[in-house]
C-alpha positions in Angstrom: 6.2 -13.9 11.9 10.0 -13.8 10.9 8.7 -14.8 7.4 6.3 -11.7 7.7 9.3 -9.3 8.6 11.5 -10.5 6.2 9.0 -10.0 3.7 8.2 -7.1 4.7 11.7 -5.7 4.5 12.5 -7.2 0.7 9.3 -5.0 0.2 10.3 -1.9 1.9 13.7 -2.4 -0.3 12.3 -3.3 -3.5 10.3 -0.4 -3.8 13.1 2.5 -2.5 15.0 1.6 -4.6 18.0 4.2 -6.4 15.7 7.4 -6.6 16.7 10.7 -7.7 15.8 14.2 -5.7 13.8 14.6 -9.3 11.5 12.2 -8.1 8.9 13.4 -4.9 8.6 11.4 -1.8 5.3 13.3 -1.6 1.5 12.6 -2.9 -1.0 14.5 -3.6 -2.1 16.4 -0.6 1.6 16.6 0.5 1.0 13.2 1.8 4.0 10.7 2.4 4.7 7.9 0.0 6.7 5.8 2.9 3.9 6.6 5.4 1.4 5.0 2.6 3.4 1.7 2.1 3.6 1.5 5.3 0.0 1.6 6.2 -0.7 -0.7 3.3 2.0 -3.0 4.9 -0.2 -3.1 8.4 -3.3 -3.6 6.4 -4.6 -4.0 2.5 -6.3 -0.8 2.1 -4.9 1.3 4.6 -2.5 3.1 2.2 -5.0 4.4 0.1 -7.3 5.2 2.6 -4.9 7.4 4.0 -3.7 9.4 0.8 -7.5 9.7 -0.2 -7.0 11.9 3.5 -8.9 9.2 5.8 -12.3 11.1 5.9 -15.7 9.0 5.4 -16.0 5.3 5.5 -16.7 5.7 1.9 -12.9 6.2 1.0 -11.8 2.7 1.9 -11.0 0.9 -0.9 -13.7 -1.7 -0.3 -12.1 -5.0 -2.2 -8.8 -4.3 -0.9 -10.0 -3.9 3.0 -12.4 -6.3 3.4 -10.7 -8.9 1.5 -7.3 -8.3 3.3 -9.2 -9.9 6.2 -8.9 -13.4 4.5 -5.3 -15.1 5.7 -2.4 -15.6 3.0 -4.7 -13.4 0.3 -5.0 -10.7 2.4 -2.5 -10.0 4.9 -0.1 -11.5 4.9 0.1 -12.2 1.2 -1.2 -10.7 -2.1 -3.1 -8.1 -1.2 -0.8 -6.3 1.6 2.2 -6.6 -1.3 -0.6 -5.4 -3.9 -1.7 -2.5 -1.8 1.7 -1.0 -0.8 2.5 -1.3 -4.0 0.0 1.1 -4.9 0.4 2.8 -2.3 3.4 4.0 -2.7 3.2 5.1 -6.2 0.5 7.3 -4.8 -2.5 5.1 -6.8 -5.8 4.8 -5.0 -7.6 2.4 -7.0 -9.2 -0.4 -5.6 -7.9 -3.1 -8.9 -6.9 -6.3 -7.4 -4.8 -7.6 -10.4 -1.2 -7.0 -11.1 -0.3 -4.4 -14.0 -3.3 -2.8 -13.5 -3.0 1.0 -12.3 
């Protein structure tokens, strides 16, 4: 759990980084990026689910929910990083590889 929340908070810096005013803390649908990580940070999927605005079962990203079900891949691991990643630069795909948008 302490490796969880450390994690967690390397993430949280990582992707804040130095940003300008230039740059929106909003997605589309005036949702927030923060409030995306975050979700994607409880659960692989989440994130998305949310900025696709929660609605049907249909916008989960499938791969990324299910999957985040599966210790160390899912959460915590790959995925949850994968998906906040996203997340917070307002993607909603459901790619599972790095460098992919």
């Amino acid at each position: 759990m302490r490796r969880f929340a450390l994690s967690a908070g390397v993430l949280a810096l990582a992707l804040a980084g130095p940003e300008g005013e230039a740059r929106a803390a909003r997605c589309h649908g005036n949702r927030s990026r923060a409030g995306a990580m975050w979700l994607s940070i409880a659960h692989p999927g989440l994130g998305e689910y949310y900025l696709k605005g929660w609605g049907p079962w249909r916008n989960v990203p499938e791969k990324k929910f299910w999957l985040g079900f599966i210790p160390l891949y899912g959460w915590p691991g790959y995925l949850q990083f994968k998906s906040a990643e996203d997340a917070y630069h307002c993607r909603t795909n459901d790619e599972l590889q790095r460098g992919k948008p």
